[in-house]
C-alpha positions as CSV (number, residue, x, y, z in Angstrom):
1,X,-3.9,16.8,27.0
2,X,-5.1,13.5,26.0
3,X,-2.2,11.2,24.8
4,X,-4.4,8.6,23.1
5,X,-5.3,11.0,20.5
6,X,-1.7,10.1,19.1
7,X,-2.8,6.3,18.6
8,X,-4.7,4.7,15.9
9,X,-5.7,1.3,16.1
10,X,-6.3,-1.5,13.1
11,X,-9.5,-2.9,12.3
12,X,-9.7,-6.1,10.2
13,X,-13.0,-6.8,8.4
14,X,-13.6,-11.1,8.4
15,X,-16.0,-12.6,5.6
16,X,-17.8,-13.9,8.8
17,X,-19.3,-11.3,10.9
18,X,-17.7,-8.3,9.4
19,X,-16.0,-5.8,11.6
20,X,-18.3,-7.1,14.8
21,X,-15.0,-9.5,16.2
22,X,-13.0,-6.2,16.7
23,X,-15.9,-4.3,18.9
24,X,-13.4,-4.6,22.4
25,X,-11.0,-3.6,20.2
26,X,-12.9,-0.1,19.2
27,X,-14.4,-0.2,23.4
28,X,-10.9,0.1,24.5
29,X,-9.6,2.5,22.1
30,X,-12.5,4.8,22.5
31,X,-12.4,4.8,25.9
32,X,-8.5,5.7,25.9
33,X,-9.5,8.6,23.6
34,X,-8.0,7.0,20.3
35,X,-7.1,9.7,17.4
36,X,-9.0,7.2,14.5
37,X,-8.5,3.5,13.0
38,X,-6.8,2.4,10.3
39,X,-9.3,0.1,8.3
40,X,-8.4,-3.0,6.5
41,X,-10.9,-4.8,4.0
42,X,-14.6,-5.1,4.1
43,X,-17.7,-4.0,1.5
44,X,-18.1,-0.5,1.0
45,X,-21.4,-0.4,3.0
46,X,-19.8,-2.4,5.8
47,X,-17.3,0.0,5.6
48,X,-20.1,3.3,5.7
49,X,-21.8,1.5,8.7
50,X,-18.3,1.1,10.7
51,X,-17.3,4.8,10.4
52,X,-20.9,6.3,11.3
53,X,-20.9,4.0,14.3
54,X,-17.3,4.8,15.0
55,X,-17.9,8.8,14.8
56,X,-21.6,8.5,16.9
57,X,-20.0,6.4,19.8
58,X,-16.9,8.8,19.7
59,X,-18.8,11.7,19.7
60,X,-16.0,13.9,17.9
61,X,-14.2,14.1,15.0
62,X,-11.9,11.1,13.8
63,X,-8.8,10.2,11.6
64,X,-10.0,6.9,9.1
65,X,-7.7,5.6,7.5
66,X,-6.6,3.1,4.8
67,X,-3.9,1.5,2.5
68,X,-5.4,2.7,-0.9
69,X,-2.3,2.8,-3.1
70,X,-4.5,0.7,-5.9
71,X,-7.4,2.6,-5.4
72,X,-10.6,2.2,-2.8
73,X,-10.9,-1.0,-4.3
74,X,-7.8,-2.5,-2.9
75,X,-9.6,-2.4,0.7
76,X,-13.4,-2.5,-0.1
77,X,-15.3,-4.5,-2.4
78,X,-17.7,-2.3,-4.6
79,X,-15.2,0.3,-4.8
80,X,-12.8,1.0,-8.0
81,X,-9.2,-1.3,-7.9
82,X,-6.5,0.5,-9.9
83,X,-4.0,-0.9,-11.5
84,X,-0.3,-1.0,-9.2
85,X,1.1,2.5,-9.3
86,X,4.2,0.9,-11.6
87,X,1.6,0.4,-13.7
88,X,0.3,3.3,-14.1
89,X,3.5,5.2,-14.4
90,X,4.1,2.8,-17.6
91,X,1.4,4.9,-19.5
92,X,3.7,8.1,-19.4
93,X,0.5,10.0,-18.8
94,X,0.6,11.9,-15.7
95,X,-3.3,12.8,-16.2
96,X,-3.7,9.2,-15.2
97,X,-1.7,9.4,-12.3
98,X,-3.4,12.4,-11.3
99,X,-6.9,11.4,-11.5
100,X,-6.1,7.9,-9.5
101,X,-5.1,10.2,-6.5
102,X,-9.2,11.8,-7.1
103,X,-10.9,8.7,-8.1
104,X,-9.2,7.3,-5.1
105,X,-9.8,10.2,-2.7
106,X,-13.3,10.9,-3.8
107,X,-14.3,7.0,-3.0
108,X,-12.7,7.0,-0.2
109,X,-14.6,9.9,1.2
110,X,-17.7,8.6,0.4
111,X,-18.0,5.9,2.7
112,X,-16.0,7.7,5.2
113,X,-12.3,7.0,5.2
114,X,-10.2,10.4,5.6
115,X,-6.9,9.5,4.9
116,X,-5.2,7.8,2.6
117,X,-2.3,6.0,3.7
118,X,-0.6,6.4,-0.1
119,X,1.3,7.3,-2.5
120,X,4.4,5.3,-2.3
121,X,7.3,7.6,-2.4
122,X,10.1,4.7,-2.5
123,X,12.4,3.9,-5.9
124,X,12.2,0.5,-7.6
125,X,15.8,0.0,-7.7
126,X,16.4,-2.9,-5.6
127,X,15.9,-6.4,-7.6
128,X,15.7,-8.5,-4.8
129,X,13.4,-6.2,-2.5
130,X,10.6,-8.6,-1.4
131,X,7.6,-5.6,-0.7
132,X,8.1,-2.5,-2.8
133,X,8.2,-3.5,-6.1
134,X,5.0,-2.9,-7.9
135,X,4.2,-0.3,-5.7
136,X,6.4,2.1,-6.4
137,X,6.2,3.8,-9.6
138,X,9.5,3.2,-10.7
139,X,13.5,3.5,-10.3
140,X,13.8,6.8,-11.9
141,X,14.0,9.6,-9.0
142,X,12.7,12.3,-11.0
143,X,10.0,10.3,-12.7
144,X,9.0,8.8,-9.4
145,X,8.7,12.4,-7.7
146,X,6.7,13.7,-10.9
147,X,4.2,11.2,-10.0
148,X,4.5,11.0,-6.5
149,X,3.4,14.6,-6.9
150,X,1.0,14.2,-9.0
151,X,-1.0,11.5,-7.0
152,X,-0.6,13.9,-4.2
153,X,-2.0,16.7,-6.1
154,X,-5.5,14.6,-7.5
155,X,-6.0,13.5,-3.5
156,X,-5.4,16.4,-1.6
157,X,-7.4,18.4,-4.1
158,X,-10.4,16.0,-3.9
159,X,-11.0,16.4,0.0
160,X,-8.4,13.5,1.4
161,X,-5.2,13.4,3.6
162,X,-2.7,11.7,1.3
163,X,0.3,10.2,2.8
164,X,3.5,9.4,1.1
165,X,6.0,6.6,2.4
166,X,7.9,5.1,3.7
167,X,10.6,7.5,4.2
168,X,13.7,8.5,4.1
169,X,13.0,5.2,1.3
170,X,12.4,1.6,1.7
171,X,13.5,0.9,-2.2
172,X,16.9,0.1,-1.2
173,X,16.1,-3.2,0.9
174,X,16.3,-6.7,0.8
175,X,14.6,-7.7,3.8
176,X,11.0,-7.1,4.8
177,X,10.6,-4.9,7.9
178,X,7.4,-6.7,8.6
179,X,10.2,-9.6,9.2
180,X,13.5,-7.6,10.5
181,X,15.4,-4.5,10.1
182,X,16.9,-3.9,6.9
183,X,20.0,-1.7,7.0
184,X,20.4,0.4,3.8
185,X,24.2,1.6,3.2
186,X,23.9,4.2,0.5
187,X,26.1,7.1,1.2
188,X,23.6,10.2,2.6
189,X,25.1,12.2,-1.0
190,X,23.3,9.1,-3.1
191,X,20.2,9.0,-0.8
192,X,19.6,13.1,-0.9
193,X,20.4,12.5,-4.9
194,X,17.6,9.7,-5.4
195,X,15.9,8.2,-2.9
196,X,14.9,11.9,-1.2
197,X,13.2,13.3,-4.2
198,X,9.8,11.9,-4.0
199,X,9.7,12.5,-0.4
200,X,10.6,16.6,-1.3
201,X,8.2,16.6,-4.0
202,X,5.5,15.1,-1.9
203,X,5.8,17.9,0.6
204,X,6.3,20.7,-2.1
205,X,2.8,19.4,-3.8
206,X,1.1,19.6,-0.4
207,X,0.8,16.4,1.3
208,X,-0.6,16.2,4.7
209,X,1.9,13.2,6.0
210,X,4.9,11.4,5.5
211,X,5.0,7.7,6.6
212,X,8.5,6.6,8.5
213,X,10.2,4.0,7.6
214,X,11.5,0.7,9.7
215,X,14.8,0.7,8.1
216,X,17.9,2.0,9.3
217,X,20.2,4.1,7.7
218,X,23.9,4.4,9.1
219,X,25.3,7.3,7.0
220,X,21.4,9.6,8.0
221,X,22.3,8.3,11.9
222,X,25.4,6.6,12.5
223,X,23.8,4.3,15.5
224,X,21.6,2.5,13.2
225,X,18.3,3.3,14.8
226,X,15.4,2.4,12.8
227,X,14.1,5.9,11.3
228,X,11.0,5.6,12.8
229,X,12.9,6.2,16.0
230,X,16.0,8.4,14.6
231,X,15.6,11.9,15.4
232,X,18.5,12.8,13.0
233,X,16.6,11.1,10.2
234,X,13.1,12.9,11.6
235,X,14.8,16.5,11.3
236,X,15.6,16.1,7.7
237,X,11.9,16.9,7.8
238,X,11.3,19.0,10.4
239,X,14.8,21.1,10.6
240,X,15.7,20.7,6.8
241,X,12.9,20.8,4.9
242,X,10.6,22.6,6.9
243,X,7.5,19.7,6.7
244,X,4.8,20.9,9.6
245,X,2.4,18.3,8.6
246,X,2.3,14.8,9.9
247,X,4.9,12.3,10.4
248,X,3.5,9.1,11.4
249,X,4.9,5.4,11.9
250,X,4.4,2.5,9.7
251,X,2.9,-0.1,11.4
252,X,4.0,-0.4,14.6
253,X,3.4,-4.0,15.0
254,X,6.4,-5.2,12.7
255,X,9.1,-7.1,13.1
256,X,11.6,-3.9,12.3
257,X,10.0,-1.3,15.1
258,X,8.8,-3.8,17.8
259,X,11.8,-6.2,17.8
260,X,13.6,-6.0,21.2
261,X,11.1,-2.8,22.5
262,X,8.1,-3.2,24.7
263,X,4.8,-1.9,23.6
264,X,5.7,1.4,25.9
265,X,9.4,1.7,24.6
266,X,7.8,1.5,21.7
267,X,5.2,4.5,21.3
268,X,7.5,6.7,23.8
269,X,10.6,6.4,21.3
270,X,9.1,7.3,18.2
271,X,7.4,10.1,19.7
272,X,10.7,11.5,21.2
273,X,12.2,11.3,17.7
274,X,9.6,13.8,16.4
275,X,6.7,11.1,15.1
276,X,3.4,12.3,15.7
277,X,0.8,9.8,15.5
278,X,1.8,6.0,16.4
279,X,-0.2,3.2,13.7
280,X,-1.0,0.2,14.1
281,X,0.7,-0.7,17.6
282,X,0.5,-4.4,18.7
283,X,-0.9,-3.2,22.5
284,X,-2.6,0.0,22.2
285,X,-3.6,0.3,25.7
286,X,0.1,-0.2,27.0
287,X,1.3,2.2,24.7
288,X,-1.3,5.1,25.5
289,X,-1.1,4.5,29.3
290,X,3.0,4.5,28.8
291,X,2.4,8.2,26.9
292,X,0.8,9.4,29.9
293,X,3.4,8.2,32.4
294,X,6.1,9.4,30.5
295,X,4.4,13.3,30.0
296,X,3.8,13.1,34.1
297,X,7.6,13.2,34.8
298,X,9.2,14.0,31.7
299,X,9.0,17.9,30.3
300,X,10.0,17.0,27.2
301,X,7.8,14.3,26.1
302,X,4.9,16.7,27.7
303,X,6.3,19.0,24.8
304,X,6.4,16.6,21.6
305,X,2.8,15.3,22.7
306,X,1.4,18.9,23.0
307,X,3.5,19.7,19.6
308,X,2.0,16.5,17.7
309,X,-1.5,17.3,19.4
310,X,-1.7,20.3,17.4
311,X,-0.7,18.7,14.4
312,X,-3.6,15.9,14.4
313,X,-6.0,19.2,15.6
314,X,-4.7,20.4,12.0
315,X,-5.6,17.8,10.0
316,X,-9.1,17.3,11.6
317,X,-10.2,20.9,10.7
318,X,-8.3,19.7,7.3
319,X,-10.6,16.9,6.7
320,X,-13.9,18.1,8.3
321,X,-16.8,18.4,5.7
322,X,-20.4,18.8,5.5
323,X,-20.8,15.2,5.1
324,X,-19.2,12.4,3.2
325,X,-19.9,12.8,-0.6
326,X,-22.3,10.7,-2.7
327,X,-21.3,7.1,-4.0
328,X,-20.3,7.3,-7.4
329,X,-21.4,4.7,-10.0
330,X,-18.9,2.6,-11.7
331,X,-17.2,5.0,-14.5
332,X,-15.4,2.1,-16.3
333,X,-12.3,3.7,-16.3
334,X,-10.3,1.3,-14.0
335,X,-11.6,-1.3,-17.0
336,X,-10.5,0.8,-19.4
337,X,-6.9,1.5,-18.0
338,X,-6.3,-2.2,-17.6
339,X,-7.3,-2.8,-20.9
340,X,-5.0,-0.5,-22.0
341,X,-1.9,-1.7,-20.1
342,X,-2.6,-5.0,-22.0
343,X,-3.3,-3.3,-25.4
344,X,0.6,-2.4,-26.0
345,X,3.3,-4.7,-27.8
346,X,3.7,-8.3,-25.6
347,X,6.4,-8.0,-23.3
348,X,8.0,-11.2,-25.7
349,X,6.5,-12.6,-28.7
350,X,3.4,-11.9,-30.6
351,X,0.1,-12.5,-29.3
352,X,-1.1,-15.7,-30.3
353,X,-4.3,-17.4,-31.7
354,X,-5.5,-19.1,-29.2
355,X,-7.7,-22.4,-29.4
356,X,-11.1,-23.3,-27.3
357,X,-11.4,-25.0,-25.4
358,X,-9.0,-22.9,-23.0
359,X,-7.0,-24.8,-20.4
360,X,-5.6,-23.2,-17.4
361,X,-3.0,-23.7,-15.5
362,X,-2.3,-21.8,-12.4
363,X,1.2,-21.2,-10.9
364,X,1.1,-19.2,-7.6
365,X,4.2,-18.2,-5.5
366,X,2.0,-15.7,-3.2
367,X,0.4,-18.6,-0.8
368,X,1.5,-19.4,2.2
369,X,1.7,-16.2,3.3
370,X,0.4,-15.3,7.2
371,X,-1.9,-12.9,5.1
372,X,-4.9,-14.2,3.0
373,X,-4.1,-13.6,-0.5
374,X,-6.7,-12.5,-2.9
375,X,-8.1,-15.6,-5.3
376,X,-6.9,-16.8,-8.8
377,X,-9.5,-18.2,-10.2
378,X,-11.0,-14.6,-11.4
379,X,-9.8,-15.5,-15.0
380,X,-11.2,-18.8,-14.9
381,X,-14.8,-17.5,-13.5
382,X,-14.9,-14.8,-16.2
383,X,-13.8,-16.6,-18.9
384,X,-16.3,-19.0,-18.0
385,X,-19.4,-16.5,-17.7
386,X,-18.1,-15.5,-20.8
387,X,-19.4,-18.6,-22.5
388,X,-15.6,-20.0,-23.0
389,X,-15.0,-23.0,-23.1
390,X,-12.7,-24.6,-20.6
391,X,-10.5,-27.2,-20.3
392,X,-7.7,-30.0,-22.1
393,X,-7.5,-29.7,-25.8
394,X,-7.3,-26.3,-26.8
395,X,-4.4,-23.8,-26.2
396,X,-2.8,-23.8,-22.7
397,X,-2.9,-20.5,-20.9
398,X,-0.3,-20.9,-18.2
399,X,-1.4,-18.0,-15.2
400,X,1.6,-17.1,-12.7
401,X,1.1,-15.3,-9.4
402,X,4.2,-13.1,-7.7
403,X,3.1,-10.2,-6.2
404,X,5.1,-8.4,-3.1
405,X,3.6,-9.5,-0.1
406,X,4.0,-8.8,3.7
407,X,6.1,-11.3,5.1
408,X,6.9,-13.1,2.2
409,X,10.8,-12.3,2.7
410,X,11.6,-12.8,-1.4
411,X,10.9,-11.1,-4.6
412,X,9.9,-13.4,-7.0
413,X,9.0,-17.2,-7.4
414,X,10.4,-19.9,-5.0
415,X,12.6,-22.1,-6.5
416,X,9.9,-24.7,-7.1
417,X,7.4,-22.9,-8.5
418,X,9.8,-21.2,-11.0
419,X,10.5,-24.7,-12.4
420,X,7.1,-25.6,-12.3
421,X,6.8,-22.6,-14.6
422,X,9.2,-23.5,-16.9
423,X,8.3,-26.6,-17.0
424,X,4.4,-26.2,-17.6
425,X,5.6,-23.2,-20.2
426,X,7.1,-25.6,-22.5
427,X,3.9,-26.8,-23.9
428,X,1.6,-23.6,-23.2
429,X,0.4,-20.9,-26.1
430,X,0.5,-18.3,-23.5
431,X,2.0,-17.3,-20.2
432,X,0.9,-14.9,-18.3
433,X,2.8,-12.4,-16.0
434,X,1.1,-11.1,-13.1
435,X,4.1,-9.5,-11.5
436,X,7.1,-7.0,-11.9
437,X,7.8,-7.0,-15.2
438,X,11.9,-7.6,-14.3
439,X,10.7,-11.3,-13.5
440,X,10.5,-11.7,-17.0
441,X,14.0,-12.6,-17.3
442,X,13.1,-15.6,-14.8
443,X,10.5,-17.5,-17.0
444,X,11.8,-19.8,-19.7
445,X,8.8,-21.0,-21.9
446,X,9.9,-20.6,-25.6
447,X,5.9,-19.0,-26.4
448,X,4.8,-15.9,-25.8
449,X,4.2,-14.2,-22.3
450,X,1.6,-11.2,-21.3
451,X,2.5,-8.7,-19.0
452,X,-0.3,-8.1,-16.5
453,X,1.1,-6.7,-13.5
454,X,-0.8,-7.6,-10.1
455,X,-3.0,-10.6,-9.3
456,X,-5.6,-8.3,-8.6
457,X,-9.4,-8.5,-9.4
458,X,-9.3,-5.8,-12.0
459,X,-6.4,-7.3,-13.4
460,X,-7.2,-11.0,-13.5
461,X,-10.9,-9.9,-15.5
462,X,-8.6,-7.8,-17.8
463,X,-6.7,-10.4,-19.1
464,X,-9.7,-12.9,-19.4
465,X,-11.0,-10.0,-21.7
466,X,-7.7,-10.3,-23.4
467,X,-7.9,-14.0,-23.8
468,X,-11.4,-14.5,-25.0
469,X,-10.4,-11.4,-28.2
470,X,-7.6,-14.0,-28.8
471,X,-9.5,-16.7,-29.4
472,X,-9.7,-17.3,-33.5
């Protein structure tokens, strides 16, 4: 018995050096017998060079995994971004959804990631949540599970562990558990009603994990433990529902599961619960030596690690494969379903003429953030390798930025930048959205505004597509 395999460590790619800063990291957690790494940015052959060092110097089978709910892309340049699963539920085409969950599988697996730490599973119900939003693919519970499923279905049939979270539902919050512990009221009737539908139709379409939650919810577990640690809330699962896949934490390193718990209290509670495998913890080595000292003298704990053992044994023989599959060239159809978000009616207005030279004006709520934050100046450079021009006397583009972000504790702009907004709107042709489309109700230019969803790449080089067909 080898309590370590219960542990999986983060790896942060940096522009400088790569994945080479985190080699005592991967030492340590090989030598305690880690289960896998959870991988966050790089290039896609960074990323193939990390995991065939990873599995050589292991010498067994591993767990990789990633946050991929906008595709490969999202983690690992030369990979396909997808637009925000809200997005993508907007085209009513669950074909779409479908074939994210292979596109996104299938380019995962090719430069060795194994699991897929998506879809999703939480409602977009809550206005002022500050880090679902987007990435959930809607408020509707039956809509939401339709997809949830569907996702599932495309990555679990392509070759990948999909994983849907965070449960028992993080859509009801209004503080970020990367911050605090939100406490969600809803009566357990409204929860099993709504917010429990994705999760059920996650595990009926196959999925290999659920994700926990850091949330706590009184009327599921009337002592308001976090869920990640609430048994109660773990045998809705389990005892209810009959899931015998994985149940696995969020990130362990967040304000909402680490607050007033040491690094052992930590991995030792959420196994009692009925958690399998621990992600992301802030000390790894204290957690896995704590696992080992608790099985010594404790029967029980001996049990659940034996119990979750199995599980991860599962999901290796689940995963295993003759070798990763080939790269596939670009298919253009991320382009061509960001084209199509923007192709429908504006969001308000009609779409403009627009004048060259074009002069941008960039409003962005996202910085600040403990987190880099993706650039947005990916209009501007394609616009300008497009041969537009740039600059005053033209039409005014104004570009604004509010995406949910880790540890940005609001949901939309800041007070400031929202009347720098309405402000710069008052004199632009065009505004453009890239954010929830409810903040639509927040901007006050009289012109027209664009709808583009999410500040990413894809996104950005969608509209500058958009901008330069607009110019007459």
């Amino acid at each position: 018995m080898n309590p370590g395999r219960l542990l999986l460590p983060a790896l942060r790619w940096r522009e400088e050096g790569g994945f080479a800063h985190e080699q005592q990291t991967i030492d340590a957690a090989l030598a305690y017998g880690a289960g896998g790494f959870i991988l966050f940015g790089g290039t896609a052959d960074g990323v193939m060079d990390l995991t065939d060092r990873l599995h050589a110097a292991a010498g067994r089978p591993l767990l990789i995994a990633s946050d991929l709910e906008r595709g490969a892309g999202q983690q690992m340049r030369g990979l396909s971004e997808l637009p925000p699963p809200r997005a993508l539920a907007s085209l009513h085409d669950p074909a779409v959804v479908r074939g994210a969950g292979i596109l996104t599988a299938v380019e995962a697996l090719s430069v060795g990631i194994n699991w897929v730490l998506a879809p999703v599973a939480d409602l977009d119900i809550e206005p002022e949540n500050p880090i679902v939003q987007t990435r959930s693919f809607g408020e509707d519970p039956e809509t939401v599970a339709a997809a949830v499923a569907a996702w599932v279905v495309g990555c679990e049939a392509a070759g990948a562990m999909a994983c849907a979270k965070h449960f028992p539902g993080h859509g009801r919050t209004r503080t970020d558990s990367h911050m605090g512990l939100p406490v969600v009221d809803a009566s357990r009737e409204l929860l099993e009603d709504t917010d429990l539908l994705p999760f059920r139709a996650a595990i009926g379409a196959g999925v290999s994990a659920v994700m926990t939650a850091h949330v706590a919810f009184p009327s599921l577990d009337p002592s308001g433990t976090p869920a990640t640690f609430s048994k109660p809330i773990l045998d809705i699962l389990r005892r209810d529902w009959g899931f015998d896949g994985l149940i696995v934490t969020d990130a362990l390193m967040m304000e909402g599961a680490s607050a007033g718990r040491s690094a052992g209290d930590i991995g030792v509670g959420a196994l009692r619960a009925g958690v399998d495998l621990l992600l992301y913890p802030n000390e790894p080595v204290a957690v896995a030596e704590a696992l080992t000292r608790a099985a010594s003298g404790d029967a029980g704990v001996a049990a659940r690690i034996e119990e979750s053992l199995r599980r991860y044994d599962t999901a290796l023989r689940v995963t295993a494969s003759e070798g990763r599959p080939e790269r596939l060239p670009p298919s253009g159809s991320a382009m061509a379903t960001s084209d199509w978000l923007l192709s429908g009616p504006m969001l308000r207005g009609s779409a403009p003429k627009l004048t060259a030279p074009i002069e941008l004006v960039i409003v962005d709520d996202d910085q600040g953030s403990p987190w880099p934050v993706s650039p947005n100046t990916w209009v501007t450079e394609a616009l300008a390798q497009k041969g537009v021009p740039l600059g005053p006397g033209g039409s005014k583009v104004v570009l604004a930025f509010a995406e949910p972000r880790a540890s940005k504790g609001r949901s939309g702009f800041s007070p400031a930048n929202a009347a720098r907004l309405a402000e710069e709107g008052k004199t632009a042709a065009l505004t453009v959205l890239f954010t929830h489309p409810r903040l639509l109700a927040s901007l006050q230019p009289p012109g027209p505004v664009l709808h583009a969803w999410h500040r990413q790449r894809l996104m950005q080089e969608a509209v500058a597509r958009w901008i330069a067909s607009h110019i007459g």
